[in-house]
MMTF fields as JSON, N, C-alpha, C and O atoms, coordinates in Angstrom:
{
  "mmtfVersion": "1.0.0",
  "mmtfProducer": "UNKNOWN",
  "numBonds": 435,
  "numAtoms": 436,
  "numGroups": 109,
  "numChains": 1,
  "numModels": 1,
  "chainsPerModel": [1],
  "groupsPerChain": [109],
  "chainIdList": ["A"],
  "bondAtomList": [4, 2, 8, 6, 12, 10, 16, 14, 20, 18, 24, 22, 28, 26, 32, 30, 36, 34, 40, 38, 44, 42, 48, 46, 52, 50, 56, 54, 60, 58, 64, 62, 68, 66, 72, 70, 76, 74, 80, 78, 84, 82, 88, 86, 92, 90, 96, 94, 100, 98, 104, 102, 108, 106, 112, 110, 116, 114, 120, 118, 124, 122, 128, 126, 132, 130, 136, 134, 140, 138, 144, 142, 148, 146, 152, 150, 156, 154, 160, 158, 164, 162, 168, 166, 172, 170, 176, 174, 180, 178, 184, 182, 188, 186, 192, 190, 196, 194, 200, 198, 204, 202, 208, 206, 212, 210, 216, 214, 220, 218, 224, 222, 228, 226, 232, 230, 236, 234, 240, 238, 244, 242, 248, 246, 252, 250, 256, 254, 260, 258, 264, 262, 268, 266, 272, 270, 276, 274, 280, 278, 284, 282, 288, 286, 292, 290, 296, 294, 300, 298, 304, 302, 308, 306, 312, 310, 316, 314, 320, 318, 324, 322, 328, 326, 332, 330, 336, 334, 340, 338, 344, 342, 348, 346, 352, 350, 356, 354, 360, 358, 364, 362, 368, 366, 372, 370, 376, 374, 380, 378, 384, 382, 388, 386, 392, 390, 396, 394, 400, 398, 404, 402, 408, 406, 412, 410, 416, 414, 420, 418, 424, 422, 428, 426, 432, 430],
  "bondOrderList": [1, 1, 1, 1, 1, 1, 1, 1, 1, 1, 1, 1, 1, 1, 1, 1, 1, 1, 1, 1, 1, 1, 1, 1, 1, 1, 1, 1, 1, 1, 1, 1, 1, 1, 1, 1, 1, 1, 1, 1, 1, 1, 1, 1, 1, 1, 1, 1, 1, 1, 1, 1, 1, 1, 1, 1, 1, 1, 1, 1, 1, 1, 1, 1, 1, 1, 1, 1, 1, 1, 1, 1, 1, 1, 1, 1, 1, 1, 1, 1, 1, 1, 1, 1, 1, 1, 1, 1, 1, 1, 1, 1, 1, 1, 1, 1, 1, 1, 1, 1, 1, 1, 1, 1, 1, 1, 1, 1],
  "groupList": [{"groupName": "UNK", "atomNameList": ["N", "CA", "C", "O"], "elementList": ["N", "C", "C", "O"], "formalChargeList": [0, 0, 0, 0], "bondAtomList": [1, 0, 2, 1, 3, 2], "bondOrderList": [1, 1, 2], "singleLetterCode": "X", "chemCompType": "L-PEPTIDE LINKING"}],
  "groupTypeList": [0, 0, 0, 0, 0, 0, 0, 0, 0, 0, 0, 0, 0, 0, 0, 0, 0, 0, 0, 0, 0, 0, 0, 0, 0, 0, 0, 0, 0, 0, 0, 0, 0, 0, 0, 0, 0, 0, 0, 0, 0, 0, 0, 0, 0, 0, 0, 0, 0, 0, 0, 0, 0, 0, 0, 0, 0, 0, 0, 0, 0, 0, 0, 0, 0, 0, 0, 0, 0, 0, 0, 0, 0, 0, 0, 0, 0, 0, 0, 0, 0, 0, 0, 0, 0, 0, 0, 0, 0, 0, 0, 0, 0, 0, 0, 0, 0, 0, 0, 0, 0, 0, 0, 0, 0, 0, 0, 0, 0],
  "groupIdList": [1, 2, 3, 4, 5, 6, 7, 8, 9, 10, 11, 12, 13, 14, 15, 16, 17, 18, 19, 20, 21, 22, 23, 24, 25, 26, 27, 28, 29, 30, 31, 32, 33, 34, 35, 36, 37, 38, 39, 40, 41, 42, 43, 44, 45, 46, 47, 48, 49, 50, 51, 52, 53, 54, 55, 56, 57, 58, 59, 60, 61, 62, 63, 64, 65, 66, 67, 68, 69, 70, 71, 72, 73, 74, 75, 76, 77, 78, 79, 80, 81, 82, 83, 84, 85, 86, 87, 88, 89, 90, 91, 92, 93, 94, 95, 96, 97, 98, 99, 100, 101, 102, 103, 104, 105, 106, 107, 108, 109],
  "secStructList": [7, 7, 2, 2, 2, 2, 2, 2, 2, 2, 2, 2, 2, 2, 2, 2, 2, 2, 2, 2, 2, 2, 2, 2, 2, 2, 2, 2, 2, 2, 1, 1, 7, 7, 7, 6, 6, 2, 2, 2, 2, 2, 2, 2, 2, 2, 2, 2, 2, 0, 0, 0, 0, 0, 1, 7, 7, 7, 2, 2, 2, 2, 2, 2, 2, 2, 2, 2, 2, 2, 2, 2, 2, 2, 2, 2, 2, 2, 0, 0, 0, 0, 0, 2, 2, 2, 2, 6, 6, 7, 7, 2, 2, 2, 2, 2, 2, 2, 6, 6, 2, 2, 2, 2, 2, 2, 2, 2, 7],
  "xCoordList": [-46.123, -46.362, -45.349, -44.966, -44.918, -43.685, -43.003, -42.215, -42.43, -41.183, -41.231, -40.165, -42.331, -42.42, -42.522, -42.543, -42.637, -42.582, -40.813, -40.121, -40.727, -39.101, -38.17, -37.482, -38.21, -37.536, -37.967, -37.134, -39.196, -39.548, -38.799, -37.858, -39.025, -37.891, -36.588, -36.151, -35.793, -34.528, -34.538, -33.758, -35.459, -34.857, -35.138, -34.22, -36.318, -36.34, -34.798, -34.06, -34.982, -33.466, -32.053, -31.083, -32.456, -31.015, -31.05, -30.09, -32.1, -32.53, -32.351, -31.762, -32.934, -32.553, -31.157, -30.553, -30.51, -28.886, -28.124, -26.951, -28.544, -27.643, -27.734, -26.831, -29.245, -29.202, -28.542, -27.8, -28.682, -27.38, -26.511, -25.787, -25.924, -24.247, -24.256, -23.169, -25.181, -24.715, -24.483, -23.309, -25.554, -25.669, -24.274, -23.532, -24.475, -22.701, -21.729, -20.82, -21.669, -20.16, -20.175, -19.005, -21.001, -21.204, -20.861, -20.044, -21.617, -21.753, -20.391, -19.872, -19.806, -18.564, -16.818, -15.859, -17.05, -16.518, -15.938, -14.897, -17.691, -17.468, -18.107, -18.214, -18.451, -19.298, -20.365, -20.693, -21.45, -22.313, -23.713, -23.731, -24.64, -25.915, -26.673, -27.638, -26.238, -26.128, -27.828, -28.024, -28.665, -30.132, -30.273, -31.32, -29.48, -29.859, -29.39, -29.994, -28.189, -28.703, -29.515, -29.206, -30.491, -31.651, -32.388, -32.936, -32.206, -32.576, -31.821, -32.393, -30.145, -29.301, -29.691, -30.062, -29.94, -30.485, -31.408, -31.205, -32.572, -33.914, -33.193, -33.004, -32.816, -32.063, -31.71, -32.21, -30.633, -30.109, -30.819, -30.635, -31.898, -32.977, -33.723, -33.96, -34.256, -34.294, -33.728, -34.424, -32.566, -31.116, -31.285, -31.408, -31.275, -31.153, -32.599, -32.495, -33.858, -34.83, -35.18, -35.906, -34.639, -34.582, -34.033, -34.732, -32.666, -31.728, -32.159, -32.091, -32.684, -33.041, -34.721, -35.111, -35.227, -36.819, -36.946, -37.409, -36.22, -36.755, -35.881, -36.194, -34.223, -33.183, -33.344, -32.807, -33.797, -33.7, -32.451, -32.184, -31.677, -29.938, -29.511, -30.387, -28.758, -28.529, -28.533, -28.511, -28.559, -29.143, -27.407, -27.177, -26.516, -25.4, -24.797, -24.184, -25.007, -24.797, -25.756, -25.27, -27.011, -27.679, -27.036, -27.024, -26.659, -26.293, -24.91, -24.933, -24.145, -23.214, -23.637, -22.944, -24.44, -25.096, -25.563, -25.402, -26.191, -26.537, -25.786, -26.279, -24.713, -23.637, -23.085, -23.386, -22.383, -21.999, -22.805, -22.353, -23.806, -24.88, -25.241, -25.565, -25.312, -25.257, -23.789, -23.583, -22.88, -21.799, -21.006, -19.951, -21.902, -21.798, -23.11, -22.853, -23.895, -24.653, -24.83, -25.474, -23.891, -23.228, -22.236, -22.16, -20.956, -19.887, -20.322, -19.597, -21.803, -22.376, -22.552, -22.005, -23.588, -24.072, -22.738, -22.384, -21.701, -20.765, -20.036, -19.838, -19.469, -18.834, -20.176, -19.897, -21.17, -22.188, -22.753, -23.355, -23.176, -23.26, -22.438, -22.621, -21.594, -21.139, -19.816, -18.916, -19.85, -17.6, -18.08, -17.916, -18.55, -18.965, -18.753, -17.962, -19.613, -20.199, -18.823, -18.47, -18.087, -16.787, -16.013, -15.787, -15.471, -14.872, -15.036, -14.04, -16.177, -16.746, -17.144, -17.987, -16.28, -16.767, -17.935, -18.362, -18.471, -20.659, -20.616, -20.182, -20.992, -21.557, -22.022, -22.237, -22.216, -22.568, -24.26, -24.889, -24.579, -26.299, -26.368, -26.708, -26.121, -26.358, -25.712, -26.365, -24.401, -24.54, -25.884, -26.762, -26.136, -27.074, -28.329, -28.948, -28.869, -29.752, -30.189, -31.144, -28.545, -28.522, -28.475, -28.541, -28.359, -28.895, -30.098, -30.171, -31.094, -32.158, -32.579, -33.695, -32.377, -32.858, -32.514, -33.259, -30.951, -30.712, -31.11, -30.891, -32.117, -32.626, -34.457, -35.175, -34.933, -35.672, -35.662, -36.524, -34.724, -34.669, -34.387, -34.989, -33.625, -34.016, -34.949, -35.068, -35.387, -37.395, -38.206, -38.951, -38.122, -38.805, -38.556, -39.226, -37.162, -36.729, -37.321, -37.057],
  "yCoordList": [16.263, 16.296, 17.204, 16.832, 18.211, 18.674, 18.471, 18.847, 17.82, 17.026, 15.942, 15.668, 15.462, 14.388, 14.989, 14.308, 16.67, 17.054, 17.644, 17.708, 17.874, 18.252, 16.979, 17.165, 15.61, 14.44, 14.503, 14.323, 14.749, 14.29, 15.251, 14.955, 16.347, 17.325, 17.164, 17.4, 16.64, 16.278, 14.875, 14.654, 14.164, 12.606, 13.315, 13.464, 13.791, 14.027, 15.175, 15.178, 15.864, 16.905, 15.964, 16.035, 15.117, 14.422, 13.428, 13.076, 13.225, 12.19, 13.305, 13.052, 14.377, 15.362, 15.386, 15.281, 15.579, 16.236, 15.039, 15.158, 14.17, 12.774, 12.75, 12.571, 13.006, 12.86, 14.192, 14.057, 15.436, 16.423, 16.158, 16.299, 15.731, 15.312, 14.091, 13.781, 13.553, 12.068, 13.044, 13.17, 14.009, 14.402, 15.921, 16.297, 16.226, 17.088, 16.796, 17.589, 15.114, 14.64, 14.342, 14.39, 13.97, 13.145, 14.743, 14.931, 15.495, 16.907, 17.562, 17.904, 17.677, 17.832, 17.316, 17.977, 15.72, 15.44, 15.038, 14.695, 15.424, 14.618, 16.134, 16.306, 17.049, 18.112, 17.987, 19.01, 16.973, 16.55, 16.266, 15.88, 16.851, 16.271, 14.992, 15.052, 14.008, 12.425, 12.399, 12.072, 12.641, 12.262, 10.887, 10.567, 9.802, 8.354, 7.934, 7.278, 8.595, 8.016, 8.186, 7.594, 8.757, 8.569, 7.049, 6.445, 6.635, 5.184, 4.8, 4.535, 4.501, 3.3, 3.783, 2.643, 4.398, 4.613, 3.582, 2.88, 3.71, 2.633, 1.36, 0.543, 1.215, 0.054, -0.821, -1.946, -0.396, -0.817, -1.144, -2.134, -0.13, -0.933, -2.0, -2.687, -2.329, -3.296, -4.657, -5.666, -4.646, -5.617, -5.913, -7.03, -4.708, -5.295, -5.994, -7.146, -5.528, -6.219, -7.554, -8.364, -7.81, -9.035, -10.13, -11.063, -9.93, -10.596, -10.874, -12.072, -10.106, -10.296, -11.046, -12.001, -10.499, -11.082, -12.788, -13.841, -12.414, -13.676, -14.712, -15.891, -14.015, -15.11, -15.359, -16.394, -14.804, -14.676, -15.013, -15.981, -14.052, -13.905, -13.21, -12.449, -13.259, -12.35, -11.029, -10.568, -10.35, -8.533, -7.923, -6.917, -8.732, -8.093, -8.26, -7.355, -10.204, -10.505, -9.683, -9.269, -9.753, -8.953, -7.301, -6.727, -6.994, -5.169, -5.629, -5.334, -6.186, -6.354, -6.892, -6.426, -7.586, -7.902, -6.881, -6.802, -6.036, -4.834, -4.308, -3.666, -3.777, -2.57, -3.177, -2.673, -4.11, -5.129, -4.778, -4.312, -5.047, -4.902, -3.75, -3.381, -2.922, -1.189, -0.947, -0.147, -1.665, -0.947, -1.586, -1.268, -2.361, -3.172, -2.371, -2.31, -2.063, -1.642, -0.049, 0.479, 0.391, 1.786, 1.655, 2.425, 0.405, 0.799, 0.087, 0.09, -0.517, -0.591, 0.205, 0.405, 1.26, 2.458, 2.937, 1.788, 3.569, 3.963, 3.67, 4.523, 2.289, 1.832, 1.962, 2.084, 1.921, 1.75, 3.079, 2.529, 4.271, 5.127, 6.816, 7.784, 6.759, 8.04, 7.609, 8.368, 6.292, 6.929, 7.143, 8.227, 6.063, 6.701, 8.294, 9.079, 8.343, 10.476, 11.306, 12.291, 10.593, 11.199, 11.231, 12.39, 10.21, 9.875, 10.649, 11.179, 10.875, 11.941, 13.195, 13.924, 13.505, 15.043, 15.501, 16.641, 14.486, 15.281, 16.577, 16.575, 17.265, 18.637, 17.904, 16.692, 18.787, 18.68, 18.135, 17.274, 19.215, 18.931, 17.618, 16.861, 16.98, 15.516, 14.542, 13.504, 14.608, 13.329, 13.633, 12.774, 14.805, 14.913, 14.268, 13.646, 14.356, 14.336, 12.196, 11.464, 12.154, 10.772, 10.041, 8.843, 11.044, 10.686, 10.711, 10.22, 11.209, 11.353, 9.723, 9.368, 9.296, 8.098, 6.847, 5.872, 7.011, 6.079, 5.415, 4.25, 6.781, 6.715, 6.274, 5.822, 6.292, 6.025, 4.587, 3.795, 4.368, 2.944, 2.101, 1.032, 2.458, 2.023, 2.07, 1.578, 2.613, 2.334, 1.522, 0.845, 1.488, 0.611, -1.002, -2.02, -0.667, -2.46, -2.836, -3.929],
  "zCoordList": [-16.494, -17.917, -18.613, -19.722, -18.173, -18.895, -18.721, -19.589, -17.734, -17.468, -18.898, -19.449, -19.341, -20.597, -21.6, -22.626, -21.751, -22.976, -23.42, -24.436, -22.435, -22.189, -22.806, -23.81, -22.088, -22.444, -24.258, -25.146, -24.454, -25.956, -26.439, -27.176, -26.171, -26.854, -27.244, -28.37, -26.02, -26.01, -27.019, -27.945, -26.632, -27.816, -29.027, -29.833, -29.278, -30.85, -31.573, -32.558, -30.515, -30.995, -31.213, -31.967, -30.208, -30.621, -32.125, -32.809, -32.269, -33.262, -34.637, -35.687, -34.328, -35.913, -36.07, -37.137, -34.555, -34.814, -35.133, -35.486, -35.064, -35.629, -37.13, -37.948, -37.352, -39.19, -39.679, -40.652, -39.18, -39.691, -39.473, -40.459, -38.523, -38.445, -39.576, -40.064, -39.904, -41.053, -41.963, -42.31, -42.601, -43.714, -43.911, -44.817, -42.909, -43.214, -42.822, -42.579, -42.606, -42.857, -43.999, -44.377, -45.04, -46.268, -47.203, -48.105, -46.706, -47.638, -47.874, -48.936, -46.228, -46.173, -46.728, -47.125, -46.491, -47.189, -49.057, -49.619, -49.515, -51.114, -51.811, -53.025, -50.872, -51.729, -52.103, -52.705, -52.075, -52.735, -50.981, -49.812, -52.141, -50.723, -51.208, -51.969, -50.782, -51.155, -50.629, -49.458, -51.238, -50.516, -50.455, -49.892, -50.895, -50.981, -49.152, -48.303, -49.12, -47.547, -46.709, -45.675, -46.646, -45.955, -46.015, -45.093, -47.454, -48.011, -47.259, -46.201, -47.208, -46.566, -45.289, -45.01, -44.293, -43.222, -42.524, -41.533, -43.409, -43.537, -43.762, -42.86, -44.919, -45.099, -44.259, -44.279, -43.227, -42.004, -41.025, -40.315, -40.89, -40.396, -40.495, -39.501, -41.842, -42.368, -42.283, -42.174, -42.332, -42.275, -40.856, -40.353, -40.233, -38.62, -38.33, -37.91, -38.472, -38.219, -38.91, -38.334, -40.218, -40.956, -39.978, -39.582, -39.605, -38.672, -37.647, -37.373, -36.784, -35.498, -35.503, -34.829, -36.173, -35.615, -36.486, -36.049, -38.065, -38.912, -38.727, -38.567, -38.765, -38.417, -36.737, -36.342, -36.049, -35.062, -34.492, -33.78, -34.91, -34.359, -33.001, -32.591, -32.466, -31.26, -31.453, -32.595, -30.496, -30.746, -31.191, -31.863, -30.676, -31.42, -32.579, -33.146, -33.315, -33.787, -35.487, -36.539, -35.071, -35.583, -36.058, -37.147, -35.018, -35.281, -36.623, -37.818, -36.083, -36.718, -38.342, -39.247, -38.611, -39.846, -40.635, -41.853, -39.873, -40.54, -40.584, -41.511, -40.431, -40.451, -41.694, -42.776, -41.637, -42.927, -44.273, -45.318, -44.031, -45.471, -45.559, -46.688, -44.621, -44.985, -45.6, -46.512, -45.044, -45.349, -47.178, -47.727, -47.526, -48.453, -49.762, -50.965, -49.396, -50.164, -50.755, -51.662, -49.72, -49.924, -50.692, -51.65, -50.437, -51.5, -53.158, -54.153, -53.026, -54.395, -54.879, -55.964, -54.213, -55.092, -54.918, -54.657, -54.825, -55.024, -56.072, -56.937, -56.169, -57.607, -58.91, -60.103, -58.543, -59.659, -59.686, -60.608, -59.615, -59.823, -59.621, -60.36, -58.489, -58.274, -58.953, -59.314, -59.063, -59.087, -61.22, -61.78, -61.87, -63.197, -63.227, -63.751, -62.584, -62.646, -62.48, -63.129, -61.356, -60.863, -62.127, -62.476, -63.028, -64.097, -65.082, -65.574, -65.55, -66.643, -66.145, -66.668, -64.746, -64.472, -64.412, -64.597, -64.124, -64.126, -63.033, -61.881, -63.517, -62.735, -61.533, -61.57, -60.229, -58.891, -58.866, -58.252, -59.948, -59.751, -60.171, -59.262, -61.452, -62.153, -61.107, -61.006, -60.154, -58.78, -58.144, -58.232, -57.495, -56.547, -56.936, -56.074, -58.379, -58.991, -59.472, -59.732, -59.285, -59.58, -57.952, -57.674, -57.166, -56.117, -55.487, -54.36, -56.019, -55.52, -56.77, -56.393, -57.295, -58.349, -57.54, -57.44, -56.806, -56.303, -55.288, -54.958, -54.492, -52.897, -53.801, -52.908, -54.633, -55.25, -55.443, -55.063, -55.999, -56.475, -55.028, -54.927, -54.046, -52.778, -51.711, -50.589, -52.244, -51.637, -52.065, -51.356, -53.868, -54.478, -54.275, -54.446, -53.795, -52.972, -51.787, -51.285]
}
């Protein structure tokens, strides 16, 4: 039994340290704490489980579908809300802030 609490330990640690490494490459690179990807996260999930169970596509053909439409629905919110903000110089807080709307509005989908 601790040998199984040990393994749970280790998957879940690795599972946090993946979403910090997403979230301070994103932080790192643009300055900004993008809370909407947590949404495109789910998302992808989504995409991939759409594909695979309803299209019932191959498990790779599938992965690849989702990466596509994650990677497509990210450079939406991008042209449609951050690069605006970028243009008119919005303060740090008003992206972040328009990021928490955007991860909003991707839930409500």
């Amino acid at each position: 039994m601790l040998l199984q609490f040990i393994v749970n330990g280790l998957i879940t640690g690795v599972i946090y340290s993946l979403a910090a490494i997403g979230f301070a490459l994103v932080y790192n690179t643009t300055r900004i704490f993008h809370i909407a990807a947590a949404a495109l996260y789910v998302a992808a999930a989504y995409f991939f489980y759409f594909a695979f169970h309803t299209l019932s596509l191959p498990l790779w053909l599938s992965a690849v579908i989702a990466l596509i439409c994650t990677a497509l629905l990210s450079v939406l919110c991008e042209w449609s809300v951050y690069r605006p903000l970028y243009n008119k110089k919005s303060s740090l807080n008003v992206v972040m802030i328009s990021s928490i709307g955007v991860m909003t509005i991707l839930i409500l989908m």
